[in-house]
N, C-alpha and C positions, 0 to 999 in steps of 0.2 A: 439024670439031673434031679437033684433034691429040690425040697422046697426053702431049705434054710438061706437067708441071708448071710454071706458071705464076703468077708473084705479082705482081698487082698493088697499088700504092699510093694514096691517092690525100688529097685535103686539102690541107691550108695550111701553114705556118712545123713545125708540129709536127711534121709527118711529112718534111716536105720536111729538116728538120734544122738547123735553126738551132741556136745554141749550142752545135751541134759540130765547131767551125769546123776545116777542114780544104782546104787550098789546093791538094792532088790532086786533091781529090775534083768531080765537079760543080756549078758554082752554090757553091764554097767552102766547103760541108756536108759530113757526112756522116750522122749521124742515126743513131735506131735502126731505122729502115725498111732501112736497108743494113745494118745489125749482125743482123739479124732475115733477111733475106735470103742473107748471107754463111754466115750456119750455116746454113740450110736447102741449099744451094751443096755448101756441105764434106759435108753427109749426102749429099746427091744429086745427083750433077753436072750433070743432068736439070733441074733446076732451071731457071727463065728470072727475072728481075727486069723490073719496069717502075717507075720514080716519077713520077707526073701533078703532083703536089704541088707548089704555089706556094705563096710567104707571102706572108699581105694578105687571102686568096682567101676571101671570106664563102659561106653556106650556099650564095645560088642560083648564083654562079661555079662552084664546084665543080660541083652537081647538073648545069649545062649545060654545062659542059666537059670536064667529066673520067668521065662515065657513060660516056657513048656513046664515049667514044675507050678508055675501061679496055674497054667489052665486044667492040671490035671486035679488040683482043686477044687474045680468047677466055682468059679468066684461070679459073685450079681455084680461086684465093685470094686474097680483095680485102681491105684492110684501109682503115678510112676514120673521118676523125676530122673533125666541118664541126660548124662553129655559132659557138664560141669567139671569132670577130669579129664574127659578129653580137650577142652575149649584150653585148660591150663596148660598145654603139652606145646613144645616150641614147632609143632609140622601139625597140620590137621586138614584133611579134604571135605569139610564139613559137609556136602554135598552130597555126597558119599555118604558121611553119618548119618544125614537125618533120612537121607529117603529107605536104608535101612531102618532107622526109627518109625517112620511109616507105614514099613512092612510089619515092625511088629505091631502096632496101638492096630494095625488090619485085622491081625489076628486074635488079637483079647476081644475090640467091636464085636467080630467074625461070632464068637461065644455065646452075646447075649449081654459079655458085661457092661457095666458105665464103668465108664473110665476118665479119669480125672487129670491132667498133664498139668505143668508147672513155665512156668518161663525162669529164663535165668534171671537171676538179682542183677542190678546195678549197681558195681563194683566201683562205681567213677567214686567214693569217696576214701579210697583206699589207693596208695602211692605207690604198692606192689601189683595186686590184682586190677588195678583200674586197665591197666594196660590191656586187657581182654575186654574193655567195654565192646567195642565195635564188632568181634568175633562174636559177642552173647549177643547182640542187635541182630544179627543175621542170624542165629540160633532159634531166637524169639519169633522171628518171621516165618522161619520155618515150622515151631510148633503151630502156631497160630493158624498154619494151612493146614497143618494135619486135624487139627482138633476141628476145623469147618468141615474138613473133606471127611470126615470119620466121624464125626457127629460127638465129640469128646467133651468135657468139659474145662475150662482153661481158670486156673487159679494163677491168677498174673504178677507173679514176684516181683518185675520190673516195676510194676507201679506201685509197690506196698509202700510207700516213703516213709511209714515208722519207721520200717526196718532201718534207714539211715542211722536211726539214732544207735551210738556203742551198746548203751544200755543193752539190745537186744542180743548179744553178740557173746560167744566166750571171748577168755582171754585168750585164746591162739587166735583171735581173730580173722575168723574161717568157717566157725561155726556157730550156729545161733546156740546160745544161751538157754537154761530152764526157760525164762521170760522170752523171747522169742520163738520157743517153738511151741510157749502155749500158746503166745497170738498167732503161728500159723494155723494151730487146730482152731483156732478161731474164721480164719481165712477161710478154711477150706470148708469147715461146717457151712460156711453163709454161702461159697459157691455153691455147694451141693443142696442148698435151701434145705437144711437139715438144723434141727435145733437143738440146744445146747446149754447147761448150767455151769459153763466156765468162767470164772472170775478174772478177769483180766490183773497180775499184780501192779504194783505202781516201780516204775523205776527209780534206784536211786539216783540221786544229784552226785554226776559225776565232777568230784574239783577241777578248776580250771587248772591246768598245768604251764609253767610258764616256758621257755625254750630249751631250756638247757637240761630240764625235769623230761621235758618229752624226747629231747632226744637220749637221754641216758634208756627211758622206759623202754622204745622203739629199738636201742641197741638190746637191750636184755630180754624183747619178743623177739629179737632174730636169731638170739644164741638158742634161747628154748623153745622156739616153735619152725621158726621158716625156715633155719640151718636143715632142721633134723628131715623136715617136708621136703627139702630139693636136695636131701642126701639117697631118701629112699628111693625118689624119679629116678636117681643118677645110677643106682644099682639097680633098678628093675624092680624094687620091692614095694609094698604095700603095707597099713596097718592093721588091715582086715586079712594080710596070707591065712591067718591061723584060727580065724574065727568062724564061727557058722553061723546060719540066718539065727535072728533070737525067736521068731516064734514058726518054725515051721510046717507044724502041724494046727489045722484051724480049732481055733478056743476063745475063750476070752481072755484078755490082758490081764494082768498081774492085779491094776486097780483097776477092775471096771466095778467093785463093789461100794467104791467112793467117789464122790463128787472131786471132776479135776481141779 
């Protein structure tokens, strides 16, 4: 075991950083896992970064994929966010999942490392995904025991209530925005009582749209986003089949030489 500070990543589309599209960065992200990473960087240049993170990636992908390559690592700091596609799947034995999820947060504790877990969002203001509200409530309950019984730290998505606002959000409406997932690296700094020179942006003023504007907009988010999402379920396929972790080997981020 070195002495270097080490972070590792690990999860699907949320950590890996969708919606903060960025065409330097790896895989065309940037995320708040790098924003999160970049100030930890600028405090201590000691730092190392890794992201395992794929999008698509369901509980037991992650659990056997990404454990055993984060610990060979040897990470001081793992942060990890899994469930979220399975919760979206029409059959799920959650029960099942999460105490396998508890097996693994065992095994990173087990380490040395801190570990950082996530709740799920609160989806009730969405007319497609809201329908999972009650599956993610019992998801939440369940982190919430692992992270006591494992001694974890819990960054609480369910209560973040900016995030309600669209602003925060791409336009497939699925995943946070550049502006959203700086305020989660905002999030997470403060769980981790870590500090941080990130500028919050300001959102812009979204026009009020009147009926017949929202439903034309919400018909032409379902031909280019939600069709194309419940076509690849339907096949078996993912948009992460072909991609690899973006930062797999520990370093530092892309910008951790700039203020986020």
């Amino acid at each position: 075991m070195t002495n270097t500070s080490r972070y590792v990543a690990l999860g699907d589309s949320f950590t890996e950083g969708v919606g903060d599209w960025d065409p330097e960065s790896p895989n065309g992200v940037r995320g708040w896992a790098d924003r999160v990473a970049e100030q930890l960087v600028l405090a201590d240049p000691s730092w190392e970064y890794a992201n395992l993170a794929i999008r698509g990636k369901k509980m037991r992908q992650i659990l056997d994929e990404q454990i055993d390559a984060a610990l060979a690592l040897e990470p001081t700091l793992v942060t990890v966010y899994a469930g979220a596609n399975d919760i979206l799947r029409p059959r799920i034995d959650i029960d099942l999942l999460m105490s396998r999820y508890d097996d693994g947060i065992a095994r990173l504790r087990a380490s040395g490392a801190d570990v950082v877990l996530f709740t799920g969002f609160d989806a009730s203001g969405s007319a497609v995904f809201g329908r999972t509200r009650g599956r993610t409530a019992v998801y939440n309950e369940w982190v919430r025991e692992i992270a006591d019984g494992r001694g974890a730290t819990i960054v609480d998505y369910w209560r973040l209530r900016e995030f309600q606002d669209w602003g925060y959000w791409d336009v497939d409406r699925m995943h946070m925005s550049a502006a959203g997932h700086t305020l989660m690296a905002v999030r997470v700094l403060e769980a981790m009582k870590a500090s941080h020179r990130i500028d919050l942006p300001e959102l812009e003023a979204r026009p009020a749209l009147k009926r017949a504007e929202q439903l034309r907009a919400d018909a032409q988010w379902a031909r280019e986003y939600l069709s194309p999402w419940v076509g690849r379920r339907l096949r078996g396929v993912s948009s992460g089949d072909d991609l690899q972790p973006k930062y797999p080997v520990p370093g530092h981020p892309l910008r951790a030489s700039v203020t986020a």
